[in-house]
VEXMAR-95857 format. One record per residue (C-alpha): x, y negated, z; residue in three letters. Coordinates in steps of 0.02 Angstrom, whole numbers, padded with zeros to 5 digits. Example, Ala and Ser with C-alpha at 12.3 -4.5 7.8 and 13.67 -1.06 7.14 Angstrom:
<nodes>
- 00615; 00225; 00390; ALA $
- 00684; 00053; 00357; SER $
</nodes>
This chain:
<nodes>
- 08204; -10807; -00536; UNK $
- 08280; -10892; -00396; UNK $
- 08427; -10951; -00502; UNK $
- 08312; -11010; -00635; UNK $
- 08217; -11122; -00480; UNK $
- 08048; -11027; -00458; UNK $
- 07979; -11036; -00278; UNK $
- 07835; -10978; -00301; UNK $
- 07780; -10807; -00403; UNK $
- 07592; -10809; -00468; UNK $
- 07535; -10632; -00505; UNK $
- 07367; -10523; -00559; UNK $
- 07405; -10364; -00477; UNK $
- 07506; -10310; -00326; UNK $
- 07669; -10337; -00280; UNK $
- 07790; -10192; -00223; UNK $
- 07874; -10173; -00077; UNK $
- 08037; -10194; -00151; UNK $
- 07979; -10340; -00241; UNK $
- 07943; -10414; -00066; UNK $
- 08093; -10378; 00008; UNK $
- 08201; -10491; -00118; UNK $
- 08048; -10605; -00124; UNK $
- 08087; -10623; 00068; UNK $
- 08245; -10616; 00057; UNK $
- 08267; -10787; -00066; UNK $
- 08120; -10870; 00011; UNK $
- 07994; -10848; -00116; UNK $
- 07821; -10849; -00100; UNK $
- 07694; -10716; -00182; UNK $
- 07523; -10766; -00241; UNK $
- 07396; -10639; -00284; UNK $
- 07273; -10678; -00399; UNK $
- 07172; -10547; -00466; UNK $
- 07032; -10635; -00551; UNK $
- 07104; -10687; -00731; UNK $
- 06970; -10840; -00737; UNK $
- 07061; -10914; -00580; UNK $
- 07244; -10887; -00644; UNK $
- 07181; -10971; -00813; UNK $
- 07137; -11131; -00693; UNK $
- 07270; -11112; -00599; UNK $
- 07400; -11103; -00723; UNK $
- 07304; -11256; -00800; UNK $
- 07304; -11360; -00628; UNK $
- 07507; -11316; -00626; UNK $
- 07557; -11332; -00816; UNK $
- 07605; -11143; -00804; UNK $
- 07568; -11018; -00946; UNK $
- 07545; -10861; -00924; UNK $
- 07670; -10708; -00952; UNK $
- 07651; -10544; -00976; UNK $
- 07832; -10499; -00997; UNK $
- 07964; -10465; -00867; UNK $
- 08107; -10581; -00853; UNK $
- 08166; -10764; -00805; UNK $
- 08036; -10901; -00880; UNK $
- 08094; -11057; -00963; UNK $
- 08058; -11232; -00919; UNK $
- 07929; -11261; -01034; UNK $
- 07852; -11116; -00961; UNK $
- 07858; -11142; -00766; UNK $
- 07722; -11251; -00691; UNK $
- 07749; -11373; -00552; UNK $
- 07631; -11417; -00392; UNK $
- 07685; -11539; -00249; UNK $
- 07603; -11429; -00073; UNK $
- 07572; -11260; -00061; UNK $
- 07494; -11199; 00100; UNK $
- 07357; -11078; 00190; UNK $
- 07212; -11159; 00272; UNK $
- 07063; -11059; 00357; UNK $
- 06906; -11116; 00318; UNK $
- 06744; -11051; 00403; UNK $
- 06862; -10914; 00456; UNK $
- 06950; -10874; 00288; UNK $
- 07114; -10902; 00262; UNK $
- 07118; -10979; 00084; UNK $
- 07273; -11047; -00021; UNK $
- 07275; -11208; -00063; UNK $
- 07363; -11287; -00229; UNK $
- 07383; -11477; -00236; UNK $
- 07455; -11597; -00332; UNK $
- 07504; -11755; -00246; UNK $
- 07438; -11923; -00308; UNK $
- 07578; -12084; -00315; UNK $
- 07553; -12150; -00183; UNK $
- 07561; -11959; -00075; UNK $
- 07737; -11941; -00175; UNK $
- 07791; -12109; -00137; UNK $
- 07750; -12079; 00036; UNK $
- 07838; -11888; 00072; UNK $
- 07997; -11962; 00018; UNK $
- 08039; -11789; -00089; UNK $
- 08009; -11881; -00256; UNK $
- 08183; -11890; -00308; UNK $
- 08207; -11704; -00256; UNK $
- 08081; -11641; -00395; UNK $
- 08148; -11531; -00540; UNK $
- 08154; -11622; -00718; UNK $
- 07990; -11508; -00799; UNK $
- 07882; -11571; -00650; UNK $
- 07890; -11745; -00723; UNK $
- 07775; -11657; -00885; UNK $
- 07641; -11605; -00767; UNK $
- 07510; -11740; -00751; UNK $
- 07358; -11724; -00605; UNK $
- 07240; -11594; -00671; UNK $
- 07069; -11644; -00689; UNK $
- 07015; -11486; -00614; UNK $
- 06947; -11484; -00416; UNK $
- 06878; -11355; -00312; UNK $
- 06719; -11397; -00211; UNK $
- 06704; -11295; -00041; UNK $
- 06506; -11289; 00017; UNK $
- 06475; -11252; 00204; UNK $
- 06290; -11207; 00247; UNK $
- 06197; -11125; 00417; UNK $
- 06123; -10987; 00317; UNK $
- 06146; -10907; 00162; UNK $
- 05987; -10979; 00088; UNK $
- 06049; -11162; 00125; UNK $
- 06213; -11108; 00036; UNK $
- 06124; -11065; -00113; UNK $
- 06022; -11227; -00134; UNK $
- 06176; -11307; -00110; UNK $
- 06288; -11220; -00234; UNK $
- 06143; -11250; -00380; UNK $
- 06119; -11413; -00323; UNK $
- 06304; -11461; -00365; UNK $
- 06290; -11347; -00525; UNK $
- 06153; -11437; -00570; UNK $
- 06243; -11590; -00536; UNK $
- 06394; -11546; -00639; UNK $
- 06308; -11460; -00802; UNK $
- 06203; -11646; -00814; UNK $
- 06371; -11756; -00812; UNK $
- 06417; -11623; -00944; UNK $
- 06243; -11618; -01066; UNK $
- 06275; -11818; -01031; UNK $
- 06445; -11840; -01105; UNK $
- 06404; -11743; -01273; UNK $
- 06223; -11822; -01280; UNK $
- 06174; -11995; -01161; UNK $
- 06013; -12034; -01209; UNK $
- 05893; -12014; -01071; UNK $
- 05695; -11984; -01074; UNK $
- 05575; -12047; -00949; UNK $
- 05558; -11880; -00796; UNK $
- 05429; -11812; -00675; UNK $
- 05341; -11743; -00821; UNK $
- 05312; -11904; -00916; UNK $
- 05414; -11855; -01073; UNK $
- 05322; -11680; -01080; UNK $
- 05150; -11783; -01071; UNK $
- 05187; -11911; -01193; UNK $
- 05250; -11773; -01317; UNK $
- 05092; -11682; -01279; UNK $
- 04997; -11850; -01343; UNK $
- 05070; -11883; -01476; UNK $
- 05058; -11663; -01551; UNK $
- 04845; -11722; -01494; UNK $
- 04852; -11863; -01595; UNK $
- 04943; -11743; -01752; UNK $
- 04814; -11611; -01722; UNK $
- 04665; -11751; -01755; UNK $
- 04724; -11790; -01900; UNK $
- 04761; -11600; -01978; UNK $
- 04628; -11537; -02077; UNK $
- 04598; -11332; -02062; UNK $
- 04643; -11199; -01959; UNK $
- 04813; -11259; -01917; UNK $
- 04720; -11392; -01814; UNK $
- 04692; -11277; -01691; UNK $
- 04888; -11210; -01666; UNK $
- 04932; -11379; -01668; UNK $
- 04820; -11423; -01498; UNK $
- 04888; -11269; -01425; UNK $
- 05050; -11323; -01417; UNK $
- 04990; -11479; -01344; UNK $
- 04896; -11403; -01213; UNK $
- 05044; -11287; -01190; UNK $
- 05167; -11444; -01156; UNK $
- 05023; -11471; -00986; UNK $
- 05104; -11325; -00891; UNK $
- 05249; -11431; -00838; UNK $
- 05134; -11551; -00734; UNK $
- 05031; -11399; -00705; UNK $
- 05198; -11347; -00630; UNK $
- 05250; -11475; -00529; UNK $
- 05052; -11539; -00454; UNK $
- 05049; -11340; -00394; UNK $
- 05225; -11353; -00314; UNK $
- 05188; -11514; -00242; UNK $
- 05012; -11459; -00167; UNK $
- 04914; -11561; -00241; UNK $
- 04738; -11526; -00375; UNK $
- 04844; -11510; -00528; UNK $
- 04689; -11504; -00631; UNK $
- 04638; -11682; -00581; UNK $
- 04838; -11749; -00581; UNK $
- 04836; -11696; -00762; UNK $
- 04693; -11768; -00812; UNK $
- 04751; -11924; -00724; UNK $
- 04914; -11909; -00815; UNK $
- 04802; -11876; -00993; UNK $
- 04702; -12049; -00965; UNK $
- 04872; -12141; -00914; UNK $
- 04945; -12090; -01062; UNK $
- 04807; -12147; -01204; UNK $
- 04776; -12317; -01119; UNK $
- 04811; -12454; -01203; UNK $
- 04868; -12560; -01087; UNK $
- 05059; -12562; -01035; UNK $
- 05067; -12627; -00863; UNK $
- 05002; -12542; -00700; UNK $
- 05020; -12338; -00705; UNK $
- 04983; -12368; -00909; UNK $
- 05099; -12305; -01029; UNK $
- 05218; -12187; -01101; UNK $
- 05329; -12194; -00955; UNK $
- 05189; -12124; -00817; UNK $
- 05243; -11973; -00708; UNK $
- 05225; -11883; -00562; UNK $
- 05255; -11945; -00398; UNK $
- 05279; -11808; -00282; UNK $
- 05330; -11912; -00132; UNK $
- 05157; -12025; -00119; UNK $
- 05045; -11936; 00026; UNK $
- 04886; -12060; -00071; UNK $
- 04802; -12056; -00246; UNK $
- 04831; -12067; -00389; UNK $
- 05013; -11993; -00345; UNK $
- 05068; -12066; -00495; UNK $
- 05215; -12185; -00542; UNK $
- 05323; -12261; -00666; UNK $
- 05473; -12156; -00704; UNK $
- 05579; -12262; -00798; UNK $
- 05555; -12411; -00664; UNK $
- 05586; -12275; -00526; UNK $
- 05758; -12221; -00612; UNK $
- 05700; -12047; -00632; UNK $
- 05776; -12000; -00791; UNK $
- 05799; -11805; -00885; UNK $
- 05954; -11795; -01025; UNK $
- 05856; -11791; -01187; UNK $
- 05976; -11616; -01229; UNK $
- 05897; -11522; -01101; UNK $
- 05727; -11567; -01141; UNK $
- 05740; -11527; -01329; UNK $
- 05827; -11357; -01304; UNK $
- 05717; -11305; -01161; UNK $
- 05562; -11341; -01293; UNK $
- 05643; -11267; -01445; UNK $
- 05680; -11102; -01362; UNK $
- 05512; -11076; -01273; UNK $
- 05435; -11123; -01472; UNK $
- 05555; -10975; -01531; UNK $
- 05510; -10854; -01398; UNK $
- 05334; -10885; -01413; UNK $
- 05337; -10884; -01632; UNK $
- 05462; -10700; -01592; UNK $
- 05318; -10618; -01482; UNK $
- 05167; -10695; -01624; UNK $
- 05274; -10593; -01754; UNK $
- 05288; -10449; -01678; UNK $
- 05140; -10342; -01763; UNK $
- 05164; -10159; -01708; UNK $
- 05258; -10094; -01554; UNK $
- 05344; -09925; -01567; UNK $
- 05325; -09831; -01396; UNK $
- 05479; -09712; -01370; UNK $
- 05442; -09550; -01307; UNK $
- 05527; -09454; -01174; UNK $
- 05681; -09392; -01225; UNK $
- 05696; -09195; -01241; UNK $
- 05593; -09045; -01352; UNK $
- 05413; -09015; -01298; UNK $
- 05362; -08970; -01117; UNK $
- 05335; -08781; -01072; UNK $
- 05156; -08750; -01019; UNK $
- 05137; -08723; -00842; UNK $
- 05136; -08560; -00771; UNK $
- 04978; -08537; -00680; UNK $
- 04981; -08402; -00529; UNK $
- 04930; -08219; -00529; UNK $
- 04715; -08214; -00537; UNK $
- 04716; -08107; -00407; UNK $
- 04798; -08238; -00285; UNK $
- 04648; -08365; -00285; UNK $
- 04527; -08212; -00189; UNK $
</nodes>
C-alpha cells in the first residue's frame, strides 16, 4: 500500500494490532468508519470506491483529499476530510506535489453541517429546522412552483370544493362539503397554536376569501398572520413572501384523502384472540376453608 502511494486506509471494522504496527511503521493513517452510509459519502467526497477485497488498489480506485486532521468540537474529537478550494491550493504551495489521479477528483458537493445548542431541546429545533431547510431546496429543484402560505392555499382550495359542492346535485353534495370543511383544520391548526379564537379567524379567513374585491385583506392570497398582536390578524401572503412548494401541498392532501377513503372502506374488523388453547377454569378453594 505504501508503494502503491496510499496514506491514508479507510476501513468498516477494526484494525489489528499487527495491522497498526506496519501502519505506524510507514506513516499511515487508519480511519474507522463503521457506519456504511458515511463511508458511501465519504468515498463520494474523496472519489474512492469501495473494496471488499484484500490487496493494493489501482489509481482509478484510490480517492484523493487535500487536509486530513482531528478537531474537538464541544468536546469530541471528530475527523475532518477537506478538499481545498483554488485559491487554498494555490496558497499551501503543495500543488505541484499532488499525485496524477488527484487531478480527477473535483470538490464534492457534499458538506457536513455541525449544530451547537444549550440544551438538547434547542438542538432538536435546530437540526429540523435545517432539515426542513434542505428537503424544501430539494421538493424546489424537481417542482418550483410556489402557492400562496399561512393557510391561504388550504382556504382557497376549500372555496373553490364549496363552490363544486353547490353545484352537485344528490348525496354526493354532502361528501363533497366535507372535504371542504375538512381542508379548515389547517387554520384551525395554526389560530389554536397561535392563541388566538380560531373559530372567528376562520370565519374571517371564509369571508376574505368569497369577496369580490381584490385589494385590502380580499382575495385568494389571504392568510394568517401570526405575528400581528391586533385584529383581524390577517395578511397577504404572497405580498408578505410567505410561500409553500406546491409538491408538498399536493402530496400532504393526496395522502390524508387516501388514508381517510382506506379507513371509509374498511367494513368489518377481525379482533385476534389471545394466542393459546382455552383457559383452565379456576380452581376455587376447599368449602370448608370459607367457615
Amino acid at each position: 500500500l505504501h508503494d502503491a502511494g496510499v496514506k491514508v486506509v479507510v476501513c468498516g471494522s477494526g484494525v489489528g494490532d499487527l495491522a497498526i504496527h506496519y501502519l505506524n511503521r510507514f506513516d499511515m493513517v487508519a480511519v474507522r468508519c463503521p457506519s456504511k452510509f458515511d463511508l458511501r459519502r465519504l468515498s463520494r467526497v474523496v472519489g474512492a470506491n469501495p473494496l471488499a477485497r484484500f490487496g493494493v488498489p489501482t489509481p482509478e480506485e484510490m480517492g484523493y483529499c487535500d487536509e486530513l486532521r482531528t478537531d474537538e468540537i464541544g468536546g469530541d474529537r471528530v475527523t475532518v476530510i477537506r478538499q481545498w478550494s483554488s485559491d487554498e491550493l494555490a496558497a499551501s504551495g503543495v500543488a505541484d506535489e499532488r499525485p496524477a489521479f488527484a487531478d480527477r477528483v473535483q470538490r464534492s458537493p457534499l458538506v457536513t453541517v455541525v449544530l451547537r445548542g444549550a440544551t438538547v431541546n434547542a438542538l432538536d429545533d435546530a437540526e429540523r429546522a435545517v432539515d426542513d431547510g434542505v428537503n424544501v431546496v430539494k421538493s424546489l429543484t424537481k417542482d418550483a412552483r410556489l402557492v400562496p402560505g399561512a393557510c391561504a392555499a388550504e382556504m382557497e382550495l376549500a372555496r373553490h370544493v364549496q363552490d363544486l359542492a353547490d353545484q352537485t346535485p344528490g348525496i354526493a353534495q354532502h361528501a363533497i362539503k366535507a372535504f371542504a370543511q375538512a381542508l379548515h383544520v389547517f387554520a384551525r391548526t395554526l389560530g389554536d397554536n397561535a392563541g388566538v379564537d380560531s373559530t372567528a379567524l376562520v370565519a374571517k379567513l371564509i369571508a376574505a376569501h368569497h369577496a369580490a374585491a381584490n385589494e385590502g385583506l380580499r382575495g385568494p392570497a389571504i392568510g394568517i398572520d401570526v405575528d400581528c398582536e391586533h385584529e383581524p390578524r390577517l395578511l397577504d401572503a404572497q405580498q408578505a413572501g410567505i410561500l409553500d412548494p406546491l409538491a408538498v401541498k399536493q402530496w400532504a392532501i393526496r395522502y390524508a384523502t387516501q388514508a381517510a377513503t382506506t379507513v371509509l372502506q374498511v367494513d368489518q374488523i377481525v379482533m385476534a384472540k389471545t394466542a393459546g388453547g382455552p383457559k383452565l377454569p379456576k380452581q376455587q378453594g376447599h368449602w370448608d376453608d370459607q367457615d
